[in-house]
C-alpha positions in Angstrom: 0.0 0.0 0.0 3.0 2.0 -0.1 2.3 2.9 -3.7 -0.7 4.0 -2.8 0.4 6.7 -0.2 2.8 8.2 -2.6 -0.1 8.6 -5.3 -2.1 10.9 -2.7 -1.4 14.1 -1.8 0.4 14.1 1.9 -2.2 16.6 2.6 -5.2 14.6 2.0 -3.3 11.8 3.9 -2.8 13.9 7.0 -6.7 15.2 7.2 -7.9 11.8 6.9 -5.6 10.1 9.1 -6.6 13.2 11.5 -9.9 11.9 11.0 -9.2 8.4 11.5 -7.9 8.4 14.8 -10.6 10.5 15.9 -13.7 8.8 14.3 -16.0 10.0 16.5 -14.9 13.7 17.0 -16.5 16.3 14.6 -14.4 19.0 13.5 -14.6 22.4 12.1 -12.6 23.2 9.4 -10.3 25.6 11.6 -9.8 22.7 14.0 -9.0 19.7 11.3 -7.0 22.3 9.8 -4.5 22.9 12.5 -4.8 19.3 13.3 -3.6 18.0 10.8 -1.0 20.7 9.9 -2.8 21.5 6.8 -3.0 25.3 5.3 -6.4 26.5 6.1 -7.1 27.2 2.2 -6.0 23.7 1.5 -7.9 22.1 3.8 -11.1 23.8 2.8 -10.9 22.4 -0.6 -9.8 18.9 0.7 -12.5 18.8 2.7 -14.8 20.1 -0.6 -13.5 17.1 -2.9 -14.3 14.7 0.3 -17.9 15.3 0.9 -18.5 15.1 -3.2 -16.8 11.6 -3.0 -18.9 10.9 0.3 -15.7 9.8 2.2 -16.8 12.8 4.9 -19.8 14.1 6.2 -20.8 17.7 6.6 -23.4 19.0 8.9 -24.5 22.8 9.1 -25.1 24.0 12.5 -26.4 27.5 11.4 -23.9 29.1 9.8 -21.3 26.6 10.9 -20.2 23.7 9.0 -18.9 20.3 11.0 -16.8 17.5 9.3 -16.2 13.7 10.7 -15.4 10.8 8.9 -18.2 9.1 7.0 -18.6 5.7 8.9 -18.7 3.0 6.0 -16.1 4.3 4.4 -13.3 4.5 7.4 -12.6 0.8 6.9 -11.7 1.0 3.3 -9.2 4.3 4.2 -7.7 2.4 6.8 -4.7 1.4 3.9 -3.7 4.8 4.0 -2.5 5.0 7.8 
């Protein structure tokens, strides 16, 4: 799976991994961001591509948006830790 992780950018890696470890946490995008050591900018349009794909959830709280890690599909991300 080594392959794999060098296909991916390392900063997609590090916000799902972040996620990963945390499954139950939810997160706002300022939190995951520093988290996962991930530029703010960056992680705002990681986070966009994820919730297309369905890999993570979003739910609006207002005007607040919270991410976690879409349950069925943690075990098929676990290859990337």
């Amino acid at each position: 799976m080594a392959i794999l992780r060098e296909l991916i950018d390392p900063k997609v890696i590090r916000i799902i991994s972040v996620l990963l470890e945390h499954k139950l946490e939810h997160y706002h995008i300022q939190k995951l961001s520093r988290a996962a050591k991930v530029p703010l900018g960056s992680t705002f349009r990681i986070l966009h591509k994820l919730v297309s794909l369905g890999i993570v959830d979003c739910v609006k709280i207002d005007k607040f948006k919270i991410y976690c890690l879409n349950e069925k599909k943690a075990k098929e991300l676990e290859v990337l830790r």
